[in-house]
N, C-alpha and C positions, 0 to 999 in steps of 0.2 A: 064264735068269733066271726066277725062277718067285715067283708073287706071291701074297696071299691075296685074294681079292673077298671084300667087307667082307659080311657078313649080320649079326651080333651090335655093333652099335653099343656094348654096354655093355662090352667087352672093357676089361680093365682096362690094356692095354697101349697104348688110345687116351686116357687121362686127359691126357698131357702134351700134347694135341693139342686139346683143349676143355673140360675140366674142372680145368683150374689155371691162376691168377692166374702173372704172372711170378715175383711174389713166393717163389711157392709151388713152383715152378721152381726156382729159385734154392734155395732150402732143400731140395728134392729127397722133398716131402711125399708120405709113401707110397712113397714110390722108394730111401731112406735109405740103406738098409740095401745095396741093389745095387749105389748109386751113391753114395758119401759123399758128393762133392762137387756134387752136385744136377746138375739139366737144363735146358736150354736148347733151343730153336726154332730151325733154322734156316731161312730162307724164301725162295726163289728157289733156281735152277741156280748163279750164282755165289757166294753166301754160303754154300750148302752145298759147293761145289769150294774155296775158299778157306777154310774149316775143314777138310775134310780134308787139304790139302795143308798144312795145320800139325799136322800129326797129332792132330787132337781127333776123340775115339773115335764114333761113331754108334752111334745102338742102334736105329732103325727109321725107315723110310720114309714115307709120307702119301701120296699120289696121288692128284687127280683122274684118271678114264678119260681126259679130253680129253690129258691133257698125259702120257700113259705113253711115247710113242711120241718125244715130241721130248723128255722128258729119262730115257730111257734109257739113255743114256751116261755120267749120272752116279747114277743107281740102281746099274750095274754096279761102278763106284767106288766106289761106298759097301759094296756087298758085296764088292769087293776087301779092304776096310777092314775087317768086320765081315762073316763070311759067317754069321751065327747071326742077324744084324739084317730083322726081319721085314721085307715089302714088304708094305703094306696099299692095295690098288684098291680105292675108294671111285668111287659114281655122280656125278655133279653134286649130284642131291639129298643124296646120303650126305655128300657134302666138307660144303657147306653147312651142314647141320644140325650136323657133328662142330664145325666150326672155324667158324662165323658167318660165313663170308668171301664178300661177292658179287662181289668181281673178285681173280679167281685170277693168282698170278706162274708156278707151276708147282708142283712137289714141293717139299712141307715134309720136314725132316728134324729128328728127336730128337737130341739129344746129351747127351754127357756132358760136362759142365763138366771144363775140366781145373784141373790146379792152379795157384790164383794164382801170378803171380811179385811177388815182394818186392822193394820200391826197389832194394835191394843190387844185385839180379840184371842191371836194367835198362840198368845207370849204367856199366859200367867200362869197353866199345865207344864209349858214346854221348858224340858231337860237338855234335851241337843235339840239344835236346827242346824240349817241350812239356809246360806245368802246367797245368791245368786246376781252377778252385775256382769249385764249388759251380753248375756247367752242367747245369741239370737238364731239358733239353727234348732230348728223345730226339733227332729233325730236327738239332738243335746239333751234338750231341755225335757221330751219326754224320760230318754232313759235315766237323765236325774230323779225323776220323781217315782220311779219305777225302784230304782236302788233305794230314793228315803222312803219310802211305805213299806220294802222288802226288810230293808236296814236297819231297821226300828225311830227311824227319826222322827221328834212330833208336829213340824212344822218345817216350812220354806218359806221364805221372804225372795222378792224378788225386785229388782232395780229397773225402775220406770221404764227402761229401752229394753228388758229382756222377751222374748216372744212370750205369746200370748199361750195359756199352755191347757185353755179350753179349744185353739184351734185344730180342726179334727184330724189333722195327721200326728200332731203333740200328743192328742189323746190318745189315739190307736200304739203309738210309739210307748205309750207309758201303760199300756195295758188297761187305763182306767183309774191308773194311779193318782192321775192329779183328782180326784175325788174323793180318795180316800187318806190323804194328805191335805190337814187345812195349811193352807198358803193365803198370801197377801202381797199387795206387791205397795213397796214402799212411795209415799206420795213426793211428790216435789221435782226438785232436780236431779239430772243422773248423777252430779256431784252429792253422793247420799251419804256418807259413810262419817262425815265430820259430826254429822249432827245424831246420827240415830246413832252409832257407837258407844256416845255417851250415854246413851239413855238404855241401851243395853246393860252398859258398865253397874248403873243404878240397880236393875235390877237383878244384877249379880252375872251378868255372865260374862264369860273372861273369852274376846272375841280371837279367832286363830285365821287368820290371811296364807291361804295354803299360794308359797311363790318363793322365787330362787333367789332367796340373799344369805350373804357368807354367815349371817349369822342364824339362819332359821333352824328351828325345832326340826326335831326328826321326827313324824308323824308315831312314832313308838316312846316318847318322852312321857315318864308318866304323870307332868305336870297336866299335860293336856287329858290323858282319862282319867286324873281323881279331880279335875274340876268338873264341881258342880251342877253348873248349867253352861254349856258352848256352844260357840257360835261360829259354826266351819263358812269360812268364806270362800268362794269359789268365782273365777273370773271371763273370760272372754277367751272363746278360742283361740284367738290369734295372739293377740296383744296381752293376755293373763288381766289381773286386775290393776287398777288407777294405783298412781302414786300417793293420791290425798286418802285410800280405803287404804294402802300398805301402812300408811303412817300412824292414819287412824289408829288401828288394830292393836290387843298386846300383844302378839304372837305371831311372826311370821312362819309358816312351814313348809315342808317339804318332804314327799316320800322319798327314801331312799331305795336307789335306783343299780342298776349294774350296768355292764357294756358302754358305757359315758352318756347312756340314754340321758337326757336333764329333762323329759316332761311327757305328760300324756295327755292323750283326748281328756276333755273336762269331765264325759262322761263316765270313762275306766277312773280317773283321779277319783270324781268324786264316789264312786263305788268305793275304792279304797278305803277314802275318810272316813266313809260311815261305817265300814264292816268294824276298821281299829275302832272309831270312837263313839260309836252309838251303845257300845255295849250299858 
């Protein structure tokens, strides 16, 4: 394996490593043209082993000195995957300075964003999913996806406004998880739930709005585990989910709960969901 030791900090092949916003990642600024569908971080030994083993392309390596030796093994993966994909050793100080980081996980990895996949794509395997509207706290929306891949769910859908959950603190939070969980994030307006509902309903699945109304399901109802195929809805931290996706829904529900607790991080909730209903 053979690596670069970094001396020219301003390489322009280090920009997606400190000199762009995620945003800007995502839009693939200055990268366009190489990479249409933009780049992404990925951060740790296992979030970069768990993109590769979904075949999303690599296009360079990052390295602190400290950490060359214990993640070697997946540098060499990565140039299994990409042997044109530079290796760049950087000092302590050089990481630092490139990527602001003062506690190191290991090797950062560049990627190529692959191609989204489209509701259509997600839906015609999938037994349970998961919805997701308007989760915009990176921490959330990783440990969701860490619970549905652990939880056996086959899919996520996700509502136009929820965080992106290729960005690399998502990913690291989800262990890798959003990789190994195909997702799609629903197109149009954040008002999404009047229109694709139905079209869930068609093909058979009987959709459940997990939220506090006098008449909701108790997440142990066994109407909701002997259907078929479900469609656990899950909402926004603060505010829970819209009025027009409550109405939407057949099913509203609710864990039941002790102490006069009435709700929990979306994260612990939707662990819940999935452990009762993915069975």
């Amino acid at each position: 394996m053979s690596v670069i030791q970094l001396s020219d900090l301003s390489d322009r092949r280090l920009r997606p490593y400190s000199g762009m916003t995620d945003g800007q990642l995502k839009r693939g600024e200055g990268f366009r043209r190489d990479n249409p569908q933009g780049l992404f971080i990925g951060e740790s030994g296992r979030v970069i082993e768990r993109a590769l083993d979904a075949g999303v392309r690599p296009l360079s390596v990052l390295v602190d000195e400290r950490w060359l030796e214990h993640d070697r093994p997946i540098i060499e993966k990565v140039l299994d995957a990409n042997p044109d994909a530079p290796v760049f050793l950087a000092t302590v100080r050089q990481f630092r300075e490139i990527t602001g980081y003062e506690v190191v996980r290991g090797a950062l990895a560049c990627f190529e964003r692959p191609q989204p996949h489209a509701v259509e794509e997600v839906l015609p395997r999938a037994r349970r999913i998961a919805i997701l509207e308007d989760v915009t706290n990176y921490a959330n929306m990783g440990a969701i996806f860490r619970s549905a891949a652990a939880l056996g769910m086959d899919a996520v859908l996700i509502s136009p406004s929820c965080h992106d959950p290729y960005y690399r603190r998502c990913a690291r939070v989800s262990m890798g998880a959003v990789f190994q969980v195909p997702w799609a994030r629903i197109p149009g307006e954040s008002d999404w739930a009047p229109s694709l509902v139905p079209q869930l309903r068609e093909r058979g699945f009987v959709t459940a709005a997990m939220a506090l109304r006098d008449n909701s399901l108790s997440l142990r109802d066994r109407r909701l585990a002997q259907a078929d195929r479900l469609a656990v809805v899950l909402g926004t931290e603060g505010d829970g989910l819209r009025e027009s996706t409550i109405g939407a829904c057949d099913h509203t529900v609710l864990i039941p709960m002790a102490h006069q607790v009435d709700s929990l991080n979306v994260a612990a909730a939707a662990a819940i969901a999935f452990w009762e209903l993915a069975q």
